[in-house]
C-alpha positions as CSV (number, residue, x, y, z in Angstrom):
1,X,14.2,-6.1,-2.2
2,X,12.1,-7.4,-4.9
3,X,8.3,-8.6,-5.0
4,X,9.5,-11.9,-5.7
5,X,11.6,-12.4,-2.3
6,X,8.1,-12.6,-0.5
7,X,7.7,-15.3,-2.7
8,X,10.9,-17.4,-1.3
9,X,10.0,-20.7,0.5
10,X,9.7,-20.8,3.6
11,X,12.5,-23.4,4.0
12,X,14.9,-21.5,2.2
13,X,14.3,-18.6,4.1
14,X,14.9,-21.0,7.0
15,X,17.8,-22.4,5.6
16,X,19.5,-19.3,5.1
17,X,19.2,-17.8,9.0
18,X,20.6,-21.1,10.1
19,X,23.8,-20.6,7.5
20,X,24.0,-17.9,9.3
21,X,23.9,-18.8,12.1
22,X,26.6,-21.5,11.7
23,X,28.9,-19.1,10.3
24,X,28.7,-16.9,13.2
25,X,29.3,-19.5,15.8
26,X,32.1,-20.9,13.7
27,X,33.5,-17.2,13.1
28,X,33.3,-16.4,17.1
29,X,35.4,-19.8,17.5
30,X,38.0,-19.2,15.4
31,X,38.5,-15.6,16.5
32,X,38.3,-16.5,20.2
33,X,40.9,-19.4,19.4
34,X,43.6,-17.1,17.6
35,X,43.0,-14.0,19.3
36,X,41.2,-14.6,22.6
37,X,38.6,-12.3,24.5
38,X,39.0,-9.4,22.2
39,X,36.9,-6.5,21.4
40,X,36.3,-8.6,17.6
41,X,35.4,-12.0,19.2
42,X,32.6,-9.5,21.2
43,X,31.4,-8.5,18.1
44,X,31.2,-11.9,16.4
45,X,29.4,-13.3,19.6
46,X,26.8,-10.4,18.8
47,X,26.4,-11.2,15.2
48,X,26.0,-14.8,16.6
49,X,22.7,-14.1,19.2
50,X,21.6,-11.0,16.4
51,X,21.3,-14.4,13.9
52,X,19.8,-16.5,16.4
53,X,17.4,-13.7,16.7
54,X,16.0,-13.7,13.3
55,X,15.7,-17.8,13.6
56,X,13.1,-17.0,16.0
57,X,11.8,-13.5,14.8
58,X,11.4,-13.8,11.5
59,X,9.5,-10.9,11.0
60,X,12.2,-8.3,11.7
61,X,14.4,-9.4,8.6
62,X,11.0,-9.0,6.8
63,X,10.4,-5.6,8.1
64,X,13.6,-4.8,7.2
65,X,12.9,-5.5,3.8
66,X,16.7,-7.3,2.9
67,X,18.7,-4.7,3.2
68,X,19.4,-4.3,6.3
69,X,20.4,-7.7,6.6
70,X,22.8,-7.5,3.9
71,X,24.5,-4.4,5.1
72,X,25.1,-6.6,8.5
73,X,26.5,-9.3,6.7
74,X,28.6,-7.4,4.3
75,X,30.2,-4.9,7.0
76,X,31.0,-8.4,8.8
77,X,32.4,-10.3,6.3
78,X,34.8,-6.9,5.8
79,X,35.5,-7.2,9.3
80,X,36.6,-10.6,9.3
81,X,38.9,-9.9,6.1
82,X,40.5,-7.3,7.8
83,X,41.2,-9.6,11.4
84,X,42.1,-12.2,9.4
85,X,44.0,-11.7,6.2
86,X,45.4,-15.0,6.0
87,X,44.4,-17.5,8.4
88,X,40.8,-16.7,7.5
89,X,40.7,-17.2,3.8
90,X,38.5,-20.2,3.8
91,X,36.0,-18.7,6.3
92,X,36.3,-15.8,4.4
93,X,35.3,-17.4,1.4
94,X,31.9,-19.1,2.8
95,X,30.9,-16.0,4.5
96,X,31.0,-14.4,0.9
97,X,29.6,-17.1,-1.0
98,X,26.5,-16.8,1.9
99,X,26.1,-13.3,1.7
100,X,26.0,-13.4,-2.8
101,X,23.5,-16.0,-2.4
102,X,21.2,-13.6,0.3
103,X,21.1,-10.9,-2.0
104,X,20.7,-13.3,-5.2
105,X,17.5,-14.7,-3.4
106,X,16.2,-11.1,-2.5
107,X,17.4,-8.8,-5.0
108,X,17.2,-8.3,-8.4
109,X,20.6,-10.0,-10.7
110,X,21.6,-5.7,-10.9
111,X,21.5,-5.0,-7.4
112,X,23.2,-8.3,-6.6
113,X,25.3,-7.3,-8.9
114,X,26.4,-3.9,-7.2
115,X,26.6,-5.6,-3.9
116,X,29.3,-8.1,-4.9
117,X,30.8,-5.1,-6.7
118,X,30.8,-3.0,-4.1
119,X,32.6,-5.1,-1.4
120,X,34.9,-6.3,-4.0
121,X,36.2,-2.4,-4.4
122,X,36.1,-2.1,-0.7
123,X,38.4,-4.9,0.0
124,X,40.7,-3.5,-2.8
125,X,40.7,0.2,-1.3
126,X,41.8,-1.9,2.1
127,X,44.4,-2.9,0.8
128,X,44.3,-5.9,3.5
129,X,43.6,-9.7,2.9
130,X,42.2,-9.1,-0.9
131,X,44.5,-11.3,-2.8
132,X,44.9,-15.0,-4.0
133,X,42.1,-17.2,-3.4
134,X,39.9,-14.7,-1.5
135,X,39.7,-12.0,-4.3
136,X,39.5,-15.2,-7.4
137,X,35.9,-16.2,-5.0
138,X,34.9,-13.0,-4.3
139,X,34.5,-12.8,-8.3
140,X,33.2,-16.1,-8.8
141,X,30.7,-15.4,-6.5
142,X,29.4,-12.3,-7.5
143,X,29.2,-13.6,-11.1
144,X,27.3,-17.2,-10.3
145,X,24.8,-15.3,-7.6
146,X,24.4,-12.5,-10.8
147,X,23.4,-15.5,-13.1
148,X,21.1,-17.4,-10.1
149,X,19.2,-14.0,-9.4
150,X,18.4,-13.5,-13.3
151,X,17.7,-17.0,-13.6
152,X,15.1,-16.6,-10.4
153,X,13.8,-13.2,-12.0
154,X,12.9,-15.4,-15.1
155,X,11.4,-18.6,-13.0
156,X,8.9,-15.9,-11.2
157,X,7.9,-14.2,-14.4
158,X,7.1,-17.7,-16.1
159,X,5.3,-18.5,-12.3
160,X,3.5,-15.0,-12.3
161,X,1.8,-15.7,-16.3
162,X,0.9,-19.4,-15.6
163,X,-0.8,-18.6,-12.4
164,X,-2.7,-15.3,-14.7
165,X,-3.4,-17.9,-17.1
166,X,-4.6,-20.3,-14.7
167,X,-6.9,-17.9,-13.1
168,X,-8.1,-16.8,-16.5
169,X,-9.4,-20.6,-17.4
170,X,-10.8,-20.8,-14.1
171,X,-12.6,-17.5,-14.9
172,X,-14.1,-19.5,-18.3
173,X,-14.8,-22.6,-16.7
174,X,-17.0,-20.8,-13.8
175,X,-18.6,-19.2,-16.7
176,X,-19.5,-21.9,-18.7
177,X,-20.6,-23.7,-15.7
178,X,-22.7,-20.8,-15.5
179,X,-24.3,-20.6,-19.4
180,X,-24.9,-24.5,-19.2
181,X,-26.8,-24.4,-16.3
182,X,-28.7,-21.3,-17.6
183,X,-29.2,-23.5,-20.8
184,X,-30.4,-27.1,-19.3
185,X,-32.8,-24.4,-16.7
186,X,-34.0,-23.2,-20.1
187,X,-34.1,-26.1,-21.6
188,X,-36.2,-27.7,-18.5
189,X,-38.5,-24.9,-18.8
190,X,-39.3,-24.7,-22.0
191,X,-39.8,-28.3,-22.2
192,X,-41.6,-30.7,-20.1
193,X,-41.9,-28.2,-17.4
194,X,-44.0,-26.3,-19.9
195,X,-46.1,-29.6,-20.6
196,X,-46.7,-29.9,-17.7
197,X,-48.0,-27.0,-17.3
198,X,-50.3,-27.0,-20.6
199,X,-51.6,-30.2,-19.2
200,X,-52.4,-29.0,-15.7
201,X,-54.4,-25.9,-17.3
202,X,-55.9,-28.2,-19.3
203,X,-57.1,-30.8,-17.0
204,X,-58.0,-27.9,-14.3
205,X,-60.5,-26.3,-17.0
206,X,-61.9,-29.8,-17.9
207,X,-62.7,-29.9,-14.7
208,X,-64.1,-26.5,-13.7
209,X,-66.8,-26.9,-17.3
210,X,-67.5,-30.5,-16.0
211,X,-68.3,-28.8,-12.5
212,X,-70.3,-26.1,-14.4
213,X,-72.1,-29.1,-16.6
214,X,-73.2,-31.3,-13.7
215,X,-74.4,-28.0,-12.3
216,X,-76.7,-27.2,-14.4
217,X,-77.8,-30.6,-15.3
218,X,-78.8,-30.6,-11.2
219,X,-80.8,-27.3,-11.7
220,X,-82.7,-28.7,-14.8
221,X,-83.2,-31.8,-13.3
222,X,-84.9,-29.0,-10.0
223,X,-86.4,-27.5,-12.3
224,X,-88.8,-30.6,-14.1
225,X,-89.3,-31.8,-10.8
């Protein structure tokens, strides 16, 4: 799972259990309608509630980092290849298409890459339901969710150095902020502040020699008298 899977929007992260979801319900359906109460429609009505699950409990797919997930989805999409060689090529086919675009959204384009790879060479040593339309999708969508998981890797990289670059002019601007209000405090300071304060010294020592002036004026004045 890669760094930029945290990153996935919420909705899409949404919008993926519910596919899921969807394609368990519809998988338990059609099994239960072609074979009846059998020990695979039992297992697709588990992969249905463990889906539901992670709907409401988002956190354990997170804590799971991806790849547990994935392994779940894969050894289920195997299993409904191998029930369902020929009535379930269409199923089959959105199940795959679901799980490539999982692992494009969490994984790098290489380990996407190996996934698709991987089933495709399982479904060829089963020698069972790999043929036709199934095995042309398969490809096609291990080679357009290889593409859409390089093409997110590059999105997120561009994302990563605007937001750096972004931080860095925020970073400047605080800092200029900072040096003009040092400056115009300077300049304040320096300038009528400093007047005023020349002035004020100036007026204050007026005053105190005009104190000292009438002061001794009075004592002469004592003095004559």
């Amino acid at each position: 799972m890669t760094p930029e899977s945290s990153q996935l929007p919420l909705y899409w992260a949404l919008g993926l259990r519910l596919a899921r979801v969807t394609l368990g319900v519809a998988c338990s359906i059609l099994i239960l309608a072609w074979e009846g109460l059998a020990f695979s429609s039992v297992l697709w009505m588990l992969f249905t509630i463990y889906a539901a699950a992670l709907v409401f409990y988002p956190e354990a797919e997170r804590a799971a980092g991806g790849g547990a997930p994935l392994l779940i989805d894969v050894a289920f999409f195997l299993l409904w290849v191998y029930d369902t060689p020929a009535k379930g090529a269409m199923a089959g086919t959105l199940f795959f298409a679901y799980v490539m675009l999982f692992a494009a959204l969490h994984f790098t384009w290489k380990e996407t890459l190996a996934a698709g790879g991987s089933t495709a060479l399982l479904l060829i040593l089963m020698r069972r339901g790999f043929s036709g339309e199934l095995a042309t999708a398969v490809y096609a969508c291990t080679l357009v969710a290889v593409v859409l998981a390089a093409y997110k890797t590059i999105l997120v990289r561009r994302l990563e150095r605007t937001s750096a670059q972004c931080r860095l002019l925020a970073d400047e601007a605080e800092h200029a902020v900072e040096r003009e209000r040092q400056r115009i405090a300077g300049d304040f300071h320096d300038g009528p502040l400093q007047s005023f304060e020349i002035n004020a010294g100036w007026r204050s020592s007026g005053s105190f020699c005009r104190g000292i002036c009438r002061s001794a004026s009075r004592s002469w004045s004592n003095c004559g008298t």
